[in-house]
N, C-alpha and C positions, 0 to 999 in steps of 0.2 A: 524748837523747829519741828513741823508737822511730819510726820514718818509717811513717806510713800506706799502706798498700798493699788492693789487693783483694786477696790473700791473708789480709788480717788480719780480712778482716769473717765469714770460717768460710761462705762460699757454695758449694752442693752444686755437688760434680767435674763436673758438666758445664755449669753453668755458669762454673765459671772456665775451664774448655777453651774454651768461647765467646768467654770475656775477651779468654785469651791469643791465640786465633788473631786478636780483633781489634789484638791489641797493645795492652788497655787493664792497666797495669801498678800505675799511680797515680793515684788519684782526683781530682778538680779539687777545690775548695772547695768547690763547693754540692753535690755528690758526697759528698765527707766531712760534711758536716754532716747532711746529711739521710738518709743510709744508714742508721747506726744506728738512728736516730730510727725509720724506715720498719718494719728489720726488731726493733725491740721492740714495733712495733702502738702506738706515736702518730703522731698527725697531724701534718702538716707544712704550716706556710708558707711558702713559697719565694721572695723576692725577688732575683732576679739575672735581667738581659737575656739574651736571645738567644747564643748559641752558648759558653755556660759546661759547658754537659753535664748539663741538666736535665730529660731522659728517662732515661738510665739512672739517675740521681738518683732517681725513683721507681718507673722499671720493675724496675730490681733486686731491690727487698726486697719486690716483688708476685712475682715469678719465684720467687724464694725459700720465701716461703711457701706458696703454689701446689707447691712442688718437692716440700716437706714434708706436706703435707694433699691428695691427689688425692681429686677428688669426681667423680660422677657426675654431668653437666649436665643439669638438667629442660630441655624441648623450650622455643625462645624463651627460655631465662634465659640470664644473664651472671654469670661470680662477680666481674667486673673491667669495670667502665665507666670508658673516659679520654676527654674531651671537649678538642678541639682547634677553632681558631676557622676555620682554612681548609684545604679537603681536601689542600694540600698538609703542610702539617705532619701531620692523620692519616696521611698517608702511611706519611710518615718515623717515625712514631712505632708506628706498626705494622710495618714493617720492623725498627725497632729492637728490638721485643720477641721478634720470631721468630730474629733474630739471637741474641741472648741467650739467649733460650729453646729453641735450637735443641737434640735430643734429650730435652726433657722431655714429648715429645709432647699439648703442647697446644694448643688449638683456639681460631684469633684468627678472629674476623671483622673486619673494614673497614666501612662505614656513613657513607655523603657522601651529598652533592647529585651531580648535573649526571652520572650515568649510572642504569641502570636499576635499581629497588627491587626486581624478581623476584628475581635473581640472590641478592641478599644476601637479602631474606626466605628461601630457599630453604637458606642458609647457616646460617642461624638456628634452621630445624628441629631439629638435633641437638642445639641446645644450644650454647653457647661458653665459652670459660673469661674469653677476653679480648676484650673490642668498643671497638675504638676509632673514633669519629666527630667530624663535626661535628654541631652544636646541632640545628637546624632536621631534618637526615635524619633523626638520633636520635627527635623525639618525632612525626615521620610513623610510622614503627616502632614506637613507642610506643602511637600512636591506635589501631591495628588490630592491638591486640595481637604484633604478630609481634617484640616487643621485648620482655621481662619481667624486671622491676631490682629488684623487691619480696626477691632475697633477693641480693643484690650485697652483696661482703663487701668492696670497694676501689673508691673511687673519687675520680678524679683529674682537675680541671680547670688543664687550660693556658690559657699566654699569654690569664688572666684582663681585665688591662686592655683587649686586643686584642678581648675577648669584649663587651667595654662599650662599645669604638668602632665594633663592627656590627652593633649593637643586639640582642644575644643576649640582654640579661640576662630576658626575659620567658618564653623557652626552658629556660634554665638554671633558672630558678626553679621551672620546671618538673617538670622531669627530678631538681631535690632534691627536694621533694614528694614523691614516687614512690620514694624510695631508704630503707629500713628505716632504723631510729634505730640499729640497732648496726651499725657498719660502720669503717670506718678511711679515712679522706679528706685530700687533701693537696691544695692550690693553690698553683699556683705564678704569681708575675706578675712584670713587669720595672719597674712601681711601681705605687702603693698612692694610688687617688683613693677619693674616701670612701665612695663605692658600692659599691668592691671591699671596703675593710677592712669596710663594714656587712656584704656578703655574708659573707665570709672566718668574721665572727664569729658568725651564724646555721647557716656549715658546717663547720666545725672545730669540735673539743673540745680543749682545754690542746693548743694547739699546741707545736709546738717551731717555732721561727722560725729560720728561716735566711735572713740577710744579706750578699749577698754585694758586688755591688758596683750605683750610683746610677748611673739611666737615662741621667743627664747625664755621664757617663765615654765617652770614645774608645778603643779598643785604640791603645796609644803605638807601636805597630807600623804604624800605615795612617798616609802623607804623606798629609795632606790640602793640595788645590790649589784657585783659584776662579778661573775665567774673567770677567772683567768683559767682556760683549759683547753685542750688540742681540740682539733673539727674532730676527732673520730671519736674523741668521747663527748660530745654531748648528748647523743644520745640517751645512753645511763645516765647521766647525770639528772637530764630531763625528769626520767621513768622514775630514780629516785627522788625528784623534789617531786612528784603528784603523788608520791604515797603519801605524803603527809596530808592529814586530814585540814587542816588551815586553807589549802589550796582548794576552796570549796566551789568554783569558778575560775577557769581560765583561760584566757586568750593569749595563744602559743604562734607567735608572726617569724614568717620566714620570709626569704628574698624573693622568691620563686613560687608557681605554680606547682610546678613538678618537686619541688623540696619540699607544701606544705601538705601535699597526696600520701607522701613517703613518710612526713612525721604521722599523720595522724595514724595512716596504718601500722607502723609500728605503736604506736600507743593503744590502738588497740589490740595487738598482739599479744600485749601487758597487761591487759584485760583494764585496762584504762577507757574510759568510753569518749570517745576523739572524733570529730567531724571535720573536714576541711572547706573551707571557706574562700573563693579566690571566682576571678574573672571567669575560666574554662566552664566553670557550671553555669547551666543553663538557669534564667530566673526563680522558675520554681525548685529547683533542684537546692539552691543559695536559699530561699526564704524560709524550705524549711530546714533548713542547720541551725537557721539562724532561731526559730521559733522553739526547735527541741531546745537550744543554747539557752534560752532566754525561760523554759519552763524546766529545767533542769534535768530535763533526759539526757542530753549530753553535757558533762562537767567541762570538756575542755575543747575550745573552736580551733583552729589554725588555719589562719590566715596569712591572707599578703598585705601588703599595705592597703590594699582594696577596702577593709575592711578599719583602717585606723583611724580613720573623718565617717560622722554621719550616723556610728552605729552607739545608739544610746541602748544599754544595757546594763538595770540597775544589780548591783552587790556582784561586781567584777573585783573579789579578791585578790586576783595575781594578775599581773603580764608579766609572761616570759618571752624577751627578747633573742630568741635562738639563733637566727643571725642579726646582727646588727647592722641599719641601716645605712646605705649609703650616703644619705641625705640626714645631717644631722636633726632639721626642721620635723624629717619624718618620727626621729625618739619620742619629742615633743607631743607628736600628734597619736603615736600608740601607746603610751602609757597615761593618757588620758581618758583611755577607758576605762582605769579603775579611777577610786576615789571619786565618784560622781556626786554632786550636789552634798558636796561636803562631808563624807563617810572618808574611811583611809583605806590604804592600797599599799601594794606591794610590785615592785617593778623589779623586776630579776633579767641580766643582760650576763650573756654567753662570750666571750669575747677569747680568740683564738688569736695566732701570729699573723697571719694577714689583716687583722679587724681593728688591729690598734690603731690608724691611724682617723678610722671612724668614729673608735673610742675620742682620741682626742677632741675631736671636732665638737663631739656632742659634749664634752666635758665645758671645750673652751663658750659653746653656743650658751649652754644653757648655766655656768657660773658655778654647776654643781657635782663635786667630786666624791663618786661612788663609791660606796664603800667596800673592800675587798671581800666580798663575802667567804671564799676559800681558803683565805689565809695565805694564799699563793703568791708571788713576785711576778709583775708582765711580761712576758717573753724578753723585750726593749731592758728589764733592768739586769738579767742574768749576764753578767759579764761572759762576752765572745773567747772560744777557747782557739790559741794560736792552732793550726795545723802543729803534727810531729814529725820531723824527717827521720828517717832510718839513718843510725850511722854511719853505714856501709854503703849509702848512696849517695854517687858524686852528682852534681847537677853541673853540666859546663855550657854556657852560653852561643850558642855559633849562629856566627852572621849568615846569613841569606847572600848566595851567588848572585850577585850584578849578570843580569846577559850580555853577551859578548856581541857587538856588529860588528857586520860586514857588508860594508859596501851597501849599507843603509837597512840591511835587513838580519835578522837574529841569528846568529849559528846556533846551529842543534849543536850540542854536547855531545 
């Protein structure tokens, strides 16, 4: 049997010079499956989580054909709209394309929140071949014209369920509206609730489905650990596991905004070097955390779950789960930041008397039972200690006085 390669899918010479220079040699599964599919002009649905390699999975065969057919851009249009649910994923997925697309000389723009719209409306003037954004900046651009999808010939929605948990889908419904009936569209999600599959089937035509692997799957490469210990100490316990030099990278996820501002400054207090990472920051203020994170001037990000879909970041040593989330899907999705493209990882989870029942969830979701790393009993096993009465105290039961009528109304006592 012939082994699959990007050599075999016949991608124009400068994009496989892009390939090779990145070292991509062989395609992952969700790669292989939806290539073809891409560059024959069907649609695609894409089920596989986070970090499987499912932007080149559809930026490829948009590159490609783009490579094959150059158009002139009308002023404000797009012949490629990808919708990503947080501007760090656009990021990444518009780096991705210019990557690949490097020497076919086409024209990406970016389109987020939380910096300024001149910049990009002014980008938009010429025209674009490719705009990738999030929901909400997308249909501001939209409103005022300075966005025009009426003849967009691709178009691509990520980390669809992600788009459901931030309440996009009234945006997205949107932004299809507005997008011509003939066109070629692929979503990709990491599962399938029945809002996504209803959407999925209002925007795809005979898809081709691609299954790769269930939300509820761990990379067998990440030890997962779990600290049985009170909320007031993790803290310390945190500031002691980043002395250890093995922690050479790591991403430290909290519930909250306001809880991941508080870790990181204490860790830097500890002379720990700590960035926080989370919604509140403005876009440039987020890119570059994320840039020191990723060049190694900061060893350790924390984050919210903002941060746990989208952010590819290679030789993430550790995740430390310091509170554990509410959502067991979300375990799933933050300790997939480490062990990326088959390296190993280290998943470390905090888990206090309130959090066991999160614990279980993620236990019963994902099939896989953490190992004690403290050696400690979970709150739930310590046997409950009776109360002790005094012996010198009597306890005697008294009924409650019934009121007394009269003449249909209550006598005072």
């Amino acid at each position: 049997m012939t082994e699959t390669t990007f050599a075999s899918f016949g991608f124009a010479s400068t994009i496989m010079h892009a390939l090779n220079a990145a070292g991509f040699t062989k395609p992952t599964p969700i790669q292989a499956g939806a290539i073809p599919a891409g560059l024959a002009g069907r649609d695609v649905l894409g089920i596989a989580q986070t970090g499987t390699g499912k932007t080149a999975a559809f930026a490829l065969p948009i590159l490609q054909q783009m490579a094959a057919n150059k158009l002139h851009n009308r002023r404000f249009s797009t012949r490629a709209l990808i919708l990503a649910p947080t501007r760090e994923l656009a990021v990444q997925i518009e780096q991705e394309f210019k990557k690949f697309g490097a020497g076919l000389g086409l024209h990406t723009v970016l389109i987020v929140g939380g910096v300024g719209r001149m910049g990009q409306v002014n980008r938009m003037s010429r025209g674009a071949d490719i705009v990738v954004g999030t929901p909400g900046r997308i249909c501001d651009l939209m409103n005022t014209r300075n966005l025009i999808i009426d003849q967009c010939q691709f178009f691509v929605l990520d980390e669809a369920d992600r788009m459901l948990d931030l309440g996009f889908m009234p945006d997205i419904r949107k932004v299809v509206a507005a997008l011509p009936a003939r066109r070629q569209s692929a979503l990709f999600s990491a599962t399938m609730p029945a809002e996504i599959s209803k959407l999925a089937e209002g925007l795809l035509h005979d898809p081709v489905r691609v299954s790769i692997a269930a939300t509820s799957s761990t990379p067998v490469r990440i030890a997962q650990h779990v600290h049985f210990i009170d909320a007031g100490a993790k803290r310390q316990l945190l500031i002691d596991l980043l002395k250890d030099p093995s922690f050479t990278r790591a991403i430290v996820f909290t519930r909250t905004k306001r809880g991941a501002d508080k870790v990181a400054l204490q860790l830097n207090g500890a002379k720990i070097v700590a960035a926080p990472m989370h919604g509140n920051l403005g876009q440039n203020a987020r890119q570059r955390a994320l840039e020191a994170f990723k060049s190694g001037e900061v060893r350790v990000l924390v984050a919210t779950d903002l941060a746990a879909r989208g952010i590819d970041v290679t030789g993430v040593s550790h995740v430390v789960n310091y509170e554990l989330p509410n959502e067991p899907e979300s375990y799933v999705h933050r300790i997939g930041r480490t062990a990326r493209n088959g390296a190993e990882g280290v998943a470390v989870a905090f888990c206090d008397a309130t959090e066991l029942p999160y614990l279980n969830q993620i236990e019963k979701l994902t099939g896989v039972k953490m190992h004690v790393a403290s050696g400690t009993r979970p709150a739930h096993a310590q046997p409950a200690k009776k109360p002790q009465r005094h012996p010198d105290l009597v306890v005697r039961k008294v009924k409650p006085r019934r009121p007394q009528y009269a003449g249909g109304k209550a006598r005072a006592a």
